[in-house]
Structures are given as C-alpha cells and as structure tokens.
Backbone atoms as SQL, in Angstrom:
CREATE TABLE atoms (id INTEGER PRIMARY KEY, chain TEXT, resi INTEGER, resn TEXT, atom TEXT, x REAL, y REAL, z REAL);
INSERT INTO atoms VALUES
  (1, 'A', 1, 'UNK', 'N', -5.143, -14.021, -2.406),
  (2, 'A', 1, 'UNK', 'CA', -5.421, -14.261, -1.015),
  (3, 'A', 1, 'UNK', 'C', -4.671, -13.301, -0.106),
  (4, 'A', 2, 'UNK', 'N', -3.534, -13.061, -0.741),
  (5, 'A', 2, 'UNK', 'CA', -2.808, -12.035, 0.555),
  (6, 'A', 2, 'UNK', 'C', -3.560, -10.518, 0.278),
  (7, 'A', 3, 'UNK', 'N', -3.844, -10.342, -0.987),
  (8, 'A', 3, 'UNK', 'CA', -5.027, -8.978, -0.898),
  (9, 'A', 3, 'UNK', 'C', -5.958, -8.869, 0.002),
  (10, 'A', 4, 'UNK', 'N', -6.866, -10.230, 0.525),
  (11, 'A', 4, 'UNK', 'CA', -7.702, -10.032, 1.490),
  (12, 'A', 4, 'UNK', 'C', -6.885, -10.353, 2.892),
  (13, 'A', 5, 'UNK', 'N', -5.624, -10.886, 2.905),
  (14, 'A', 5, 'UNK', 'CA', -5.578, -10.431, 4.298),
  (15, 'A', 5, 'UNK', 'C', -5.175, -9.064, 4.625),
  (16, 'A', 6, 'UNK', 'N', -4.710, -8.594, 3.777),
  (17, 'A', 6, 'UNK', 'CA', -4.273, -6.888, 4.174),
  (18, 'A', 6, 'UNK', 'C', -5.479, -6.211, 4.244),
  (19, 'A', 7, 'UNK', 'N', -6.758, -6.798, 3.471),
  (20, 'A', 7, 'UNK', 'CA', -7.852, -5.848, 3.626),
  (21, 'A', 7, 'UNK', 'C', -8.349, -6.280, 4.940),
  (22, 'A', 8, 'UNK', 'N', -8.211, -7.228, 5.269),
  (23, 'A', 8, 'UNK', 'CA', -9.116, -7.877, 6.516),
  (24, 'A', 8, 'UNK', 'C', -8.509, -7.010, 7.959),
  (25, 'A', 9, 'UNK', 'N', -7.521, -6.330, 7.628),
  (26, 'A', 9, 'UNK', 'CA', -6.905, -6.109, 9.647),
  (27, 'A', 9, 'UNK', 'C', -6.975, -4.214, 9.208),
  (28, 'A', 10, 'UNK', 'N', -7.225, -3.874, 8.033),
  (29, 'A', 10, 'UNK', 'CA', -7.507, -2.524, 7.783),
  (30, 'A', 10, 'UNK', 'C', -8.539, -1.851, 8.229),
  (31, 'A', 11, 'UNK', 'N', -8.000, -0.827, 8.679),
  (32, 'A', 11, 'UNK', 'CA', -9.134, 0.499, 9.346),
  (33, 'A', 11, 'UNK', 'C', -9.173, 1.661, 8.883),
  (34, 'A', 12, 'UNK', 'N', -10.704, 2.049, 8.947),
  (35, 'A', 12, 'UNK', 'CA', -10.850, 3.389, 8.298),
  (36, 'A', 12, 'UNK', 'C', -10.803, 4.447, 9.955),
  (37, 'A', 13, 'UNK', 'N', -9.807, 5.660, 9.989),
  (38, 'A', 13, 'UNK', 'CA', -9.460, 6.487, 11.320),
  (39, 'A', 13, 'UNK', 'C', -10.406, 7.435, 11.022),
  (40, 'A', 14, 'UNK', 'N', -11.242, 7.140, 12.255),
  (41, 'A', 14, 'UNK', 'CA', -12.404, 8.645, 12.151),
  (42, 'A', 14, 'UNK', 'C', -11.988, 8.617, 13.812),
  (43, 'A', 15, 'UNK', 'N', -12.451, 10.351, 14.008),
  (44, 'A', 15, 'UNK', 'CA', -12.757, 10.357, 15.619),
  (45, 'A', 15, 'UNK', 'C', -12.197, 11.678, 15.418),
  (46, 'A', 16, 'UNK', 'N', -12.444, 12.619, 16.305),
  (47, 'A', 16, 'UNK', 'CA', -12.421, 13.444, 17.177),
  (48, 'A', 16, 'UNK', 'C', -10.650, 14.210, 16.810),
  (49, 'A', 17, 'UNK', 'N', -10.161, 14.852, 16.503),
  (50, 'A', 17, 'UNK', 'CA', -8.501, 15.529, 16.094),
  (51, 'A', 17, 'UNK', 'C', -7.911, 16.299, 16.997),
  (52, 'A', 18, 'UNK', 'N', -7.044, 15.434, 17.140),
  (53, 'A', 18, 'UNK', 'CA', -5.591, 15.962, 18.324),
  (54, 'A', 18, 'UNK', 'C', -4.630, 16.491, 17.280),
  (55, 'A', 19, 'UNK', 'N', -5.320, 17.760, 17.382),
  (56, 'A', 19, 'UNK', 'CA', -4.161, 18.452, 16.400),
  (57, 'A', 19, 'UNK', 'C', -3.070, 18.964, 17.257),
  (58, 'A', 20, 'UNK', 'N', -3.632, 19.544, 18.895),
  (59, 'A', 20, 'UNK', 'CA', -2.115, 19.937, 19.595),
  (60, 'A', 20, 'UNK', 'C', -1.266, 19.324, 19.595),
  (61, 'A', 21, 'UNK', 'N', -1.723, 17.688, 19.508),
  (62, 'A', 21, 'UNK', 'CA', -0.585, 16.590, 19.823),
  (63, 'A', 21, 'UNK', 'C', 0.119, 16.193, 18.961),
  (64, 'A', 22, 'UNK', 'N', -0.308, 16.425, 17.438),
  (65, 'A', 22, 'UNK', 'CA', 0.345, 16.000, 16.255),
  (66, 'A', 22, 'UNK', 'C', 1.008, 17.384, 16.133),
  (67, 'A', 23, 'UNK', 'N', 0.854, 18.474, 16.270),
  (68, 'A', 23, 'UNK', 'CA', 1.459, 19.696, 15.992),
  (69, 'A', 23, 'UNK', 'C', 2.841, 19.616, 16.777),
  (70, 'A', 24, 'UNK', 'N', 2.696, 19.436, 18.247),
  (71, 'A', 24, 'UNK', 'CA', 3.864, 19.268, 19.274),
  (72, 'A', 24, 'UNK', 'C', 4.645, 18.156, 19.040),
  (73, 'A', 25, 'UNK', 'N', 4.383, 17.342, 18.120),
  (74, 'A', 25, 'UNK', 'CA', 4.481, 16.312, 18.011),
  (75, 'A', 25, 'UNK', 'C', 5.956, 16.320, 16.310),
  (76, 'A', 26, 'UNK', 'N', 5.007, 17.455, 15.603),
  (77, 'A', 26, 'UNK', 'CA', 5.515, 17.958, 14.238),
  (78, 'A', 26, 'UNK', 'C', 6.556, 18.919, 14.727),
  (79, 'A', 27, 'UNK', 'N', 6.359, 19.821, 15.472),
  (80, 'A', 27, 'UNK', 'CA', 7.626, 20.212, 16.196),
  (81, 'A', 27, 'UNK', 'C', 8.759, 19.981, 16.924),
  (82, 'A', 28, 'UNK', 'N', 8.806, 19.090, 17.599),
  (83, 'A', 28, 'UNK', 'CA', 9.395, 18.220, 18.405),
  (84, 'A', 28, 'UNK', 'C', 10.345, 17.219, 17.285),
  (85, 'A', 29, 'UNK', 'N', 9.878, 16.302, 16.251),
  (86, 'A', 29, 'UNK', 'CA', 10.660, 15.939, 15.424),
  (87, 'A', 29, 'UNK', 'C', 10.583, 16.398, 14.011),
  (88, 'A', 30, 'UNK', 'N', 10.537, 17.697, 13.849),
  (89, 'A', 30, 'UNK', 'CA', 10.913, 18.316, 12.565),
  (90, 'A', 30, 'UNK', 'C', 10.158, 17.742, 11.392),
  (91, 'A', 31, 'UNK', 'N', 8.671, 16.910, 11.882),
  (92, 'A', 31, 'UNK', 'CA', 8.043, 16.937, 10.385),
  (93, 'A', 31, 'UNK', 'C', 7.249, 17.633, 10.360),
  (94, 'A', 32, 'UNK', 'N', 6.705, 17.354, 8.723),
  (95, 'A', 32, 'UNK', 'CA', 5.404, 17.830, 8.668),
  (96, 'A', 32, 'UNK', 'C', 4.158, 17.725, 9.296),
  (97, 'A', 33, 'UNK', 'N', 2.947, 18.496, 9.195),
  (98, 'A', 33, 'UNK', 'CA', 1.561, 18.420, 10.269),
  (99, 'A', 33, 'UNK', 'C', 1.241, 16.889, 9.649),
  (100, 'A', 34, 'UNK', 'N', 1.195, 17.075, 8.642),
  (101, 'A', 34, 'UNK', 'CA', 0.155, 15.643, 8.549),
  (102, 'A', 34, 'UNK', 'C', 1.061, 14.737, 8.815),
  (103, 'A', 35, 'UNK', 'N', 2.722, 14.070, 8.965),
  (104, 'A', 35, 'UNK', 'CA', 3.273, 13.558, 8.473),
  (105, 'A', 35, 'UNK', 'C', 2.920, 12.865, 9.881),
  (106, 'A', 36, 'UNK', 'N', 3.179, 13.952, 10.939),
  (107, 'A', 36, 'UNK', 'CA', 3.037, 13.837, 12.564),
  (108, 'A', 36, 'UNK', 'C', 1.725, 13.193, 12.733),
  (109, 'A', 37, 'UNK', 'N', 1.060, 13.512, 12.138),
  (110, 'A', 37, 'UNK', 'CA', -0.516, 13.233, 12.268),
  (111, 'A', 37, 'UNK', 'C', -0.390, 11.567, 12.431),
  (112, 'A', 38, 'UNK', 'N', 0.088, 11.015, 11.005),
  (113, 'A', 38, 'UNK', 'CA', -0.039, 9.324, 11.066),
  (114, 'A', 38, 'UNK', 'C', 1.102, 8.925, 11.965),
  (115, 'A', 39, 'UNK', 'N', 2.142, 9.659, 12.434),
  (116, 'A', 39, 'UNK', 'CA', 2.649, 8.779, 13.609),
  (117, 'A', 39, 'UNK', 'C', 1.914, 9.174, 15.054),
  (118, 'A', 40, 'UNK', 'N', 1.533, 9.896, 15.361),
  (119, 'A', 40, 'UNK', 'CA', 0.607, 10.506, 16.419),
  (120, 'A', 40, 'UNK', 'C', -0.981, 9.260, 16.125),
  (121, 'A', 41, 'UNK', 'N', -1.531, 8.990, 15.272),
  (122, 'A', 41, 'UNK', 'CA', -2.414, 8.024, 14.820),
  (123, 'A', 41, 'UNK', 'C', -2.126, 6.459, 15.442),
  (124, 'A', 42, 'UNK', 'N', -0.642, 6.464, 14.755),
  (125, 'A', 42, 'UNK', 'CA', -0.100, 4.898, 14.778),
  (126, 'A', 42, 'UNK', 'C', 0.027, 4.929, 16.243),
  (127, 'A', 43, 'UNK', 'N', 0.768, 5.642, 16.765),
  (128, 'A', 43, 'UNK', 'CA', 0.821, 5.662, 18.148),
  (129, 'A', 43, 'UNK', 'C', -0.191, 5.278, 19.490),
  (130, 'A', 44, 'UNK', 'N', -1.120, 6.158, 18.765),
  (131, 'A', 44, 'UNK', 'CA', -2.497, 6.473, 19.846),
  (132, 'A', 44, 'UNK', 'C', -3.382, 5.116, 19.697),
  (133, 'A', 45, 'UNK', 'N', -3.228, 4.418, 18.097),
  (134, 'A', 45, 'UNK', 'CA', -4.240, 3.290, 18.285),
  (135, 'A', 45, 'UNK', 'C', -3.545, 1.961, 18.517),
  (136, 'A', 46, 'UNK', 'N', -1.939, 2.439, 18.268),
  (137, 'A', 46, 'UNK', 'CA', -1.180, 0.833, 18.599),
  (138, 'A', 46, 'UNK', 'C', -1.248, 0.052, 17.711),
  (139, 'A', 47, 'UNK', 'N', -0.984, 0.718, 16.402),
  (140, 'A', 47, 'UNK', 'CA', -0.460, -0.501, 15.195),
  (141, 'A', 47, 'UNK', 'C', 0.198, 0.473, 14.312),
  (142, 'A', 48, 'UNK', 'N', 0.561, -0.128, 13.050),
  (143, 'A', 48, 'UNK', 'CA', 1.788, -0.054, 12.547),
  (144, 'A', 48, 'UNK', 'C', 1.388, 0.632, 11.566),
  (145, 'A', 49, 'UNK', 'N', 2.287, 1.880, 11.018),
  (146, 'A', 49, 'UNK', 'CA', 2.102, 2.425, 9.804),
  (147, 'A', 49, 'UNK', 'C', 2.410, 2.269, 9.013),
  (148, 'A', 50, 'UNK', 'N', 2.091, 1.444, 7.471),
  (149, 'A', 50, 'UNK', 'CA', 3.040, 1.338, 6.419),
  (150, 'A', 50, 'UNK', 'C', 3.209, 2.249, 5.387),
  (151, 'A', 51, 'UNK', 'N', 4.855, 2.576, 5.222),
  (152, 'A', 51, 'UNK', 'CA', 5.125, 3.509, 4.721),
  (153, 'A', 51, 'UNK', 'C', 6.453, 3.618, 3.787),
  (154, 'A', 52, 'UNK', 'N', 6.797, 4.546, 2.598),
  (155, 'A', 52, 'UNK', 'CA', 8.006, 4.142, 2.009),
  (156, 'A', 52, 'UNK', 'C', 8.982, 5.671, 2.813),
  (157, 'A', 53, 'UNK', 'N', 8.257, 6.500, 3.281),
  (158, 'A', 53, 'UNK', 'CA', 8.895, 7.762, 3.281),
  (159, 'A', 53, 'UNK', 'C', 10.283, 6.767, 4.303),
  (160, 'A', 54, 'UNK', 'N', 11.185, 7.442, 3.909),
  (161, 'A', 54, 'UNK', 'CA', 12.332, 8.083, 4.492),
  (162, 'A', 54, 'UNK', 'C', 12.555, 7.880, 5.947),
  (163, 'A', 55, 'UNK', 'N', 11.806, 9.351, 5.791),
  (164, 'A', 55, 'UNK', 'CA', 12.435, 10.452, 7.191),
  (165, 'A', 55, 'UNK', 'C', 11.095, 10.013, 8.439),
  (166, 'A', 56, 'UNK', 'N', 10.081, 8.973, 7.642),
  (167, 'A', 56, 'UNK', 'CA', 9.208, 8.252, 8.784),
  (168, 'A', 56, 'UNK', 'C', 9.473, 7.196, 8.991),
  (169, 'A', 57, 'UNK', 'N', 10.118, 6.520, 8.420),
  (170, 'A', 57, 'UNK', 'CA', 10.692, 4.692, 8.853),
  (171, 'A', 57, 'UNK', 'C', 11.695, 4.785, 9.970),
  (172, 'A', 58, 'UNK', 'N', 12.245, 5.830, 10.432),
  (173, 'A', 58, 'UNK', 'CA', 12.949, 5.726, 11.794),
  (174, 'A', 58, 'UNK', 'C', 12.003, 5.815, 12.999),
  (175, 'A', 59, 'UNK', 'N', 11.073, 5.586, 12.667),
  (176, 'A', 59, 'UNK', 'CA', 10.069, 5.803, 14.139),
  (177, 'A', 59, 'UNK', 'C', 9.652, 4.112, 14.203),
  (178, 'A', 60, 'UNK', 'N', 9.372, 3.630, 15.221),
  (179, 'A', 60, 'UNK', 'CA', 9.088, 2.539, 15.744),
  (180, 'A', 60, 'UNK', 'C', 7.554, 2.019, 15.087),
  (181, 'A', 61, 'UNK', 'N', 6.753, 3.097, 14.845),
  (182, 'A', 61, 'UNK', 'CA', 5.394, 2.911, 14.825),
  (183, 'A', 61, 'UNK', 'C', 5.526, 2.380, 13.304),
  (184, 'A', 62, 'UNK', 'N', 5.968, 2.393, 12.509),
  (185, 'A', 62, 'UNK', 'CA', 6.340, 2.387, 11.019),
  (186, 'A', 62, 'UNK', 'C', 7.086, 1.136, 10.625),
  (187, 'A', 63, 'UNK', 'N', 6.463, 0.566, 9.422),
  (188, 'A', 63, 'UNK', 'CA', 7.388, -0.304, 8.494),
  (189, 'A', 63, 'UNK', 'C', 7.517, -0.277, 7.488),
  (190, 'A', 64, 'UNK', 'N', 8.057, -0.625, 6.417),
  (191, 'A', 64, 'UNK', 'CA', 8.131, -0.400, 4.901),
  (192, 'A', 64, 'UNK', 'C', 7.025, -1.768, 4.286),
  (193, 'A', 65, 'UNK', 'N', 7.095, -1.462, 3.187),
  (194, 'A', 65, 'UNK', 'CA', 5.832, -2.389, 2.633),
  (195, 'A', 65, 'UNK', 'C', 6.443, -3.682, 2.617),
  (196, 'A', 66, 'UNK', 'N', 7.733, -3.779, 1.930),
  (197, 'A', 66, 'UNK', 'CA', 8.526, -4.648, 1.868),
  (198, 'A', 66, 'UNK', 'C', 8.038, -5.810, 3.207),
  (199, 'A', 67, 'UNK', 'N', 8.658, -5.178, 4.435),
  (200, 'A', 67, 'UNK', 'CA', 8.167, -5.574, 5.782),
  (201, 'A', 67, 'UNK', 'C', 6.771, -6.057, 6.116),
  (202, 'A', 68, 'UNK', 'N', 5.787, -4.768, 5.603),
  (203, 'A', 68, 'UNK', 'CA', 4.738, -5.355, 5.807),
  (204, 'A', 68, 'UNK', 'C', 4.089, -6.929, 5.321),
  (205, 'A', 69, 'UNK', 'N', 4.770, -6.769, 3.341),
  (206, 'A', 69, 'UNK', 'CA', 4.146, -7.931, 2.927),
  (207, 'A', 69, 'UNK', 'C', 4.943, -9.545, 3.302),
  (208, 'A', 70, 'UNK', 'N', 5.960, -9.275, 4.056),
  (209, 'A', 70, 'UNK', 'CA', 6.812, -9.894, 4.628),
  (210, 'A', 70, 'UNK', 'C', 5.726, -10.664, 5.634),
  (211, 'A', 71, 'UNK', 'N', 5.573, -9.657, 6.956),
  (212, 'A', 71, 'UNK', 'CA', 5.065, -10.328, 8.049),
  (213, 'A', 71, 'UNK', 'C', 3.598, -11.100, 7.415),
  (214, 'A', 72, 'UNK', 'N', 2.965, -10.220, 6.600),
  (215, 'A', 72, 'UNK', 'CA', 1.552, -10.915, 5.923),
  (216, 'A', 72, 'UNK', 'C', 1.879, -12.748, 5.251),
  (217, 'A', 73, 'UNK', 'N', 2.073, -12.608, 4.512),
  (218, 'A', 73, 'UNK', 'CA', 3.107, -14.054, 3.858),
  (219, 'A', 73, 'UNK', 'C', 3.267, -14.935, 5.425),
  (220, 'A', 74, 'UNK', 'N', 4.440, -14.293, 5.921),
  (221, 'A', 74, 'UNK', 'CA', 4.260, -15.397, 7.115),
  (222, 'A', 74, 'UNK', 'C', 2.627, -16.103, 7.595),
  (223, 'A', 75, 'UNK', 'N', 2.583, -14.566, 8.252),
  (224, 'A', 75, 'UNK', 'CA', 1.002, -14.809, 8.780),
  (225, 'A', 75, 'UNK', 'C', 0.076, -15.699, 8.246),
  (226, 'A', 76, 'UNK', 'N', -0.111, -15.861, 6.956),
  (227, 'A', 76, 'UNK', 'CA', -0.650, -16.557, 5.724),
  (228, 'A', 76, 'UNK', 'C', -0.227, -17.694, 5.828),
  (229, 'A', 77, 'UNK', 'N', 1.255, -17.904, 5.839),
  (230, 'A', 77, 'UNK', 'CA', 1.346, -19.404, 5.284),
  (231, 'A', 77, 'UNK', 'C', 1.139, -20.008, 7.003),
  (232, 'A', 78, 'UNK', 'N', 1.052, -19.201, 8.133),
  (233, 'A', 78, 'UNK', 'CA', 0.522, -20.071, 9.215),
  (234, 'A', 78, 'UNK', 'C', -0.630, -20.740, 9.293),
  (235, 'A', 79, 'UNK', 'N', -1.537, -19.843, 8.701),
  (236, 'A', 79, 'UNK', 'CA', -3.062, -20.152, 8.800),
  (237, 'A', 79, 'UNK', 'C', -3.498, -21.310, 7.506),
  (238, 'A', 80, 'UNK', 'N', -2.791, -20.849, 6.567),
  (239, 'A', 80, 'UNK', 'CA', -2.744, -21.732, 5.390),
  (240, 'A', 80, 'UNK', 'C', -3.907, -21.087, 4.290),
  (241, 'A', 81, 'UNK', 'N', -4.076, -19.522, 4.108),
  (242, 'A', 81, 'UNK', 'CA', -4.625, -18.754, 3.594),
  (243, 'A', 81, 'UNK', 'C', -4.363, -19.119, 2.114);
C-alpha cells in the first residue's frame, strides 16, 4: 500500500527547458547542469525532491528517502491506507 501512495502524488516533468536558469543556477552553487536542473525543477513546480546525494540535501527543495518514506507512513496511517 505505501507503493501506491508514492505512485499516486508522482509526476512525469515535461515542458519547455530553462536551461539559463539551471545553468546560473549550476554556477551560482557549484553543481552540476543536471544536478541544478532537479533543484531548479523542484523549485519551479513546488515540491520536494527525493534524493540520497550529499551535496543536494542541503537545499530546502530536497529530502532523503529515509524522510520521504517517513512523511508517507504518517500520511498513510492518517487516511488508514
């Protein structure tokens, strides 16, 4: 059951690429293009990235899985999933 709630709030990101913004973005805090890309993503659509890297869990937009399956569980045992 907690497999389908993680599938249920998941999105597939299509649209249109702000690469200036993830680039300025990759410059500005010393990552990589793509790395910038999913916090420039998380940012722009207003939810959370889950992630194990490192040097991306200091950004706000980001949580570790740990976290994630954390808040899910809660979420779950509210609804009674």
């Amino acid at each position: 059951m907690i497999f389908e709630e993680i599938l249920k709030d998941m999105r597939i990101v299509r649209g249109e690429s702000k690469l200036t913004e993830a680039l300025d973005l990759a410059i500005r805090k010393n990552l990589t293009l793509y790395d910038s890309y999913y916090i420039y993503t998380a940012r722009s659509m207003k939810i959370k990235l889950a992630t194990e890297d490192k040097s991306l869990l200091k950004f706000p937009e980001t949580l570790n899985v740990d976290a994630m399956l954390a808040e899910l569980y809660s979420r779950c045992s509210r609804t009674l999933c």
